[in-house]
N, C-alpha and C positions, 0 to 999 in steps of 0.2 A: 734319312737313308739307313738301312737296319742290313748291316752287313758282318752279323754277331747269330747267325743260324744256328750254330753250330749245336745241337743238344736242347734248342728252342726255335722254332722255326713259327713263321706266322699260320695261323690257321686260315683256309679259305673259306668262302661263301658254301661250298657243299659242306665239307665238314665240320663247319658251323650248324647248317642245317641236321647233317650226322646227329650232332650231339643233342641236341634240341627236342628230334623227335625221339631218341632216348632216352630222355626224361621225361617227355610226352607215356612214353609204350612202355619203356624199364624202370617204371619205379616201384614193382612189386621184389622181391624175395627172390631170384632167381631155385634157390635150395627147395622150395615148399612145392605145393600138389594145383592150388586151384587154379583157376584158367588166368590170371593175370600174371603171377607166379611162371607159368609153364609158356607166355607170352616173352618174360626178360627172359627167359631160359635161351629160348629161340635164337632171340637178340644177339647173346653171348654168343650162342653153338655156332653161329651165322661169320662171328667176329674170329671166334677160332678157326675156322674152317680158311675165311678169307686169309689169315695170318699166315696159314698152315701152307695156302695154295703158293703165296708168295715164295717161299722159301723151298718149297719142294719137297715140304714132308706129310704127314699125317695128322688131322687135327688132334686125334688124340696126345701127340708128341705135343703140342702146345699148352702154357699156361698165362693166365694174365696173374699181374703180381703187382703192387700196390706202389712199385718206380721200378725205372731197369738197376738204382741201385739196387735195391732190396731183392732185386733176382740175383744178382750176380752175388751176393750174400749167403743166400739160399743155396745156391747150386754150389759154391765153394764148400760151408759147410754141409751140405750130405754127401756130397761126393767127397769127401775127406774123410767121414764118417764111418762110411762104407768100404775104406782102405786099410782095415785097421791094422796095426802094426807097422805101417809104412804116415811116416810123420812131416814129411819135405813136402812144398811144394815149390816148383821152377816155373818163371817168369819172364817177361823180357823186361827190360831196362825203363823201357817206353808206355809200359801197362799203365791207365790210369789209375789216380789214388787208391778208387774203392775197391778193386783187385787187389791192390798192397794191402789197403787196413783190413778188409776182408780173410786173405791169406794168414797174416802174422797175430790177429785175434784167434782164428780158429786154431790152427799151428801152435801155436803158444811162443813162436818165433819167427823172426823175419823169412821173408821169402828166399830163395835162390834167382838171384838176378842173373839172368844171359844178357849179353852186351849184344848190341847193334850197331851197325856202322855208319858212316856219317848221313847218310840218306836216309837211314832208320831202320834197313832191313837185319832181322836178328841173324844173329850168327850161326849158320846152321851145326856147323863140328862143334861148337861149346853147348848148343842145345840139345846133340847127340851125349855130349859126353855127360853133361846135367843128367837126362835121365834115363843114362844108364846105373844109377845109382839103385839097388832096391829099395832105398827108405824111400823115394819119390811115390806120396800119395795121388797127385794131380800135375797137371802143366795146366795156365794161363795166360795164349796167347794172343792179343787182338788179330783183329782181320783187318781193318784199317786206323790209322792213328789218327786222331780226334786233333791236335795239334797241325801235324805237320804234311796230314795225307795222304801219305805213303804205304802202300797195299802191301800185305804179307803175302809170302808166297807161302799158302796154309796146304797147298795139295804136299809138298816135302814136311812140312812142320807136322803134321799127322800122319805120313808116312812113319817117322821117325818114331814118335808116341806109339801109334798100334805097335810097332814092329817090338819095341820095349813095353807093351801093357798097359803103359799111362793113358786113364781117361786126359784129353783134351777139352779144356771148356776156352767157350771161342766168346770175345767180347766184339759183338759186332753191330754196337750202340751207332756208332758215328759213319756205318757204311750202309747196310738195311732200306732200302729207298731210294740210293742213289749210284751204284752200281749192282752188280746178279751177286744173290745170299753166295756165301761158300758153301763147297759141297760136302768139305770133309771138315766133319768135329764132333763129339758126344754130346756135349751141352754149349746152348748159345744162350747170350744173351742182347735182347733187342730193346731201345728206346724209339715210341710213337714220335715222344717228341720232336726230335730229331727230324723225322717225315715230314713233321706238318701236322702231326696227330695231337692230341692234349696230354698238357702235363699230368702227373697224378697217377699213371701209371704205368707198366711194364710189362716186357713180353718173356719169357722164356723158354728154349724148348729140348727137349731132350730125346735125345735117339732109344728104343725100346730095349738095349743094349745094354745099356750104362746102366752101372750100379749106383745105389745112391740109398742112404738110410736119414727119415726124420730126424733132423737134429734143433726139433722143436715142443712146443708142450703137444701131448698127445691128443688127435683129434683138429688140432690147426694145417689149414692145408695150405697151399704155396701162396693164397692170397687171404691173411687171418683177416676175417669180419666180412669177405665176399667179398666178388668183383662188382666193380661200376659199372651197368651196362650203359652210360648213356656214353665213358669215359672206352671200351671196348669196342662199341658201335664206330665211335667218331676214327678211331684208331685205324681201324679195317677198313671202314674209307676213305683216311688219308694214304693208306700206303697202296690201295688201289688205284687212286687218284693218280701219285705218283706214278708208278708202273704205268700207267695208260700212255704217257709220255715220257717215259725215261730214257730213250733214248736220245728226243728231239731234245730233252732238257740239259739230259748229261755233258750230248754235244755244244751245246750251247753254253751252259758255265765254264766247260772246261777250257772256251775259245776266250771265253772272258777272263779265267783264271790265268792262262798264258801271257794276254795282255797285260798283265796285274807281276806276273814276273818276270817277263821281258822289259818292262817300260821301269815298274819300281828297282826291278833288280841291276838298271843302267845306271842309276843315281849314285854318287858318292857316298859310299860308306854306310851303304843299303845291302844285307848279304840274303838270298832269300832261301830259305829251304828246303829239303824232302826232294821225293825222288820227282825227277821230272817228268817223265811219263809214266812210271806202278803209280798211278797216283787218285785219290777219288779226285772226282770231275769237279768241287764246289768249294775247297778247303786249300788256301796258302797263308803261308806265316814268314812273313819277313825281320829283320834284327837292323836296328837304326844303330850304328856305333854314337858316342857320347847325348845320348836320348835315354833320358829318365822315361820308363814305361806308362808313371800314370800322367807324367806331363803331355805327353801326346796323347794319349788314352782321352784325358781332359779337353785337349785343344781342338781335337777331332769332333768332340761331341760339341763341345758351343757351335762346330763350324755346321752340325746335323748331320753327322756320319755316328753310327754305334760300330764300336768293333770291339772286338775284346784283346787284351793282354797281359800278360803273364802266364801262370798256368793257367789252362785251360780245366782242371780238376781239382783245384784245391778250393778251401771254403773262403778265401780272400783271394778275390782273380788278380788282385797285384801279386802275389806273390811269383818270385822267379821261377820261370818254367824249368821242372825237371825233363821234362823230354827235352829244351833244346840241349841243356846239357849234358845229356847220354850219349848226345850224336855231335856234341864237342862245336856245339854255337854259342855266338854271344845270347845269353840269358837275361838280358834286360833291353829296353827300350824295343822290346817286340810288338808286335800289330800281326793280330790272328783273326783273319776272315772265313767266315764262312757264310758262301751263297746260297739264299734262297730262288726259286723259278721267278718270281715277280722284279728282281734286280733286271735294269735294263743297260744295254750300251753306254745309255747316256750319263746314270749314276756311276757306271766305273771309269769314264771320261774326267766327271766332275773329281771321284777318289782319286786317281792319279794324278791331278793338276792339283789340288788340296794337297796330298802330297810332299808334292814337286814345292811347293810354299811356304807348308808350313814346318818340316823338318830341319831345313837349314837357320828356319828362325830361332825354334827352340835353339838349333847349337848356340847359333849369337845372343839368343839369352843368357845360357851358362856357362860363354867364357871358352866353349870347344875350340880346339884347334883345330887352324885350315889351313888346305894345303895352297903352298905359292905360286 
């Protein structure tokens, strides 16, 4: 039971097919002139366009980029780029890694963190007062948090940014698919993966607006060595795919995710997090008090459940989640799920009864104390 979606989602039968006859039809040169060539061209124009419709913009505003890391790289440093004399950039608390290491590489120093409160949603007076600051180059605020799935309210957080000048770039990897794009931000960045789409690569897009200067070798464009059309095809219809049901789907995880925090969040010494209803429809994360992360993590997986724990963004997923500790949760012995459409009743039946058996075990393995 694969209930670790989260940033890797299984691929289905059509988008399987996607990809397939993308390498079938896209394996010329998209860049060059002759009729095979101007065939992947198609391919792509077809996958941008698709990309473009989702979201509500222009395909022209669209680019494919070779991960959604490597967009949100990209977009950080030229929109910083393009700032110049103003050398800050403001973050929330909760920003995945590659946002941080991105920011304080380009920057030449860490970020400005704005704090969040315990639900996850950023603080909007210290985000105002962050950048009001002139040295502020950028802001970096997700749309929903990949952890905990907790929705920004982005219509105030971009109010706040224009009103003071700051481009807003929006990381909106872990929402794209499974609740409506945001409407307000200069630059996004999106993961297929995530969808249901294939790994390998990434979307990002930018409003016709936003300023932004190459801050790479001259002549490399947002995706160095070309885009994969068979990797673009399959992309555009997964996120189609999804869309075609996302509403019967959303409803449907989010009736499962409820179950998942009413039933695990009754148990002793079970605290579960994010906001309870801003919340995406497929994404909860609970905190086991005296439960070591990879022991469960372990005990879960012999029993055939995947889920993930610790940070959801670092390059060792044991490691202690920084999001739960921004919003002042216990940061170990976490269990972080996210659903994909193929999860049914009856595997979230089995995960809470697994649960229910195997957590108290672990305590009596290591000695936890229980109450009398």
């Amino acid at each position: 039971m694969f209930l670790d979606a989260g940033g890797s989602a299984p691929l289905t039968p059509r988008v399987r097919d996607a990809l397939a006859a993308g390498f079938a039809d896209g394996w010329a040169d998209p860049a060059r002139v002759h009729a095979e060539s101007r065939r992947a061209r198609a391919l792509v124009d077809g996958a941008r366009e698709g990309v473009a419709d989702a979201i509500g913009v222009s395909a022209s505003d669209i680019h494919f980029v070779p991960s959604a890391i490597a967009g949100i790289d990209r977009l950080v440093a030229s929109i910083w780029s393009a700032r110049r004399g103003r050398d800050e950039i403001v973050v929330s608390a909760i920003e995945r890694d590659a946002v941080l290491h991105a920011s304080s590489y380009i920057a030449r120093r860490e970020p400005r963190e704005v704090p969040v409160d315990s639900l996850g949603h950023v603080d909007l007076p210290a985000l105002e007062q962050a950048l009001g600051d002139p040295g502020v180059a950028l802001a970096a605020i997700q749309h929903a948090n990949h952890e905990i799935g907790t929705v920004q309210d982005l219509d105030a957080v971009h109010a706040i940014a224009a009103e003071r000048g700051v481009p807003l770039i929006v990381d909106a990897t872990a929402s794209v698919g499974h609740i409506a794009a945001p409407d307000h931000w200069d630059a996004i960045a999106l993961n297929p993966a995530d969808w249901g789409g294939p790994a390998g690569i990434g979307v990002i897009g930018l409003r016709p607006r936003t300023r932004w200067l190459p801050a790479w070798p001259e002549g490399d464009d947002w995706a160095p060595g070309g885009v994969s059309v068979p990797l673009a095809l399959a992309s555009a219809v997964a996120l189609q795919e999804r869309l075609e049901l996302a509403e019967e789907t959303a409803a449907r995880l989010a009736e499962l995710v409820h179950r998942i925090r009413a039933d695990v969040g009754a148990m002793e010494g079970i605290d579960v997090v994010g906001d309870p209803e801003h919340r995406l429809p497929h994404v909860v994360t609970f905190s086991c008090l005296y439960i070591d992360g990879e022991a469960l993590l372990t005990r879960l997986d012999r029993e055939g459940i995947a889920v993930g724990s610790g940070s959801a963004c670092t390059t060792s997923t044991l490691e202690p989640s920084r999001v739960l500790g921004a919003i002042g949760a216990l940061t170990h012995g976490n269990v972080r799920i996210a659903l994909h459409p193929g999860i049914t009743d009856a595997d979230i039946d089995r995960f809470i009864a697994t649960i229910a058996r195997v957590v108290p075990q672990l305590r009596a393995e290591a000695g936890a104390p229980t109450r009398g």
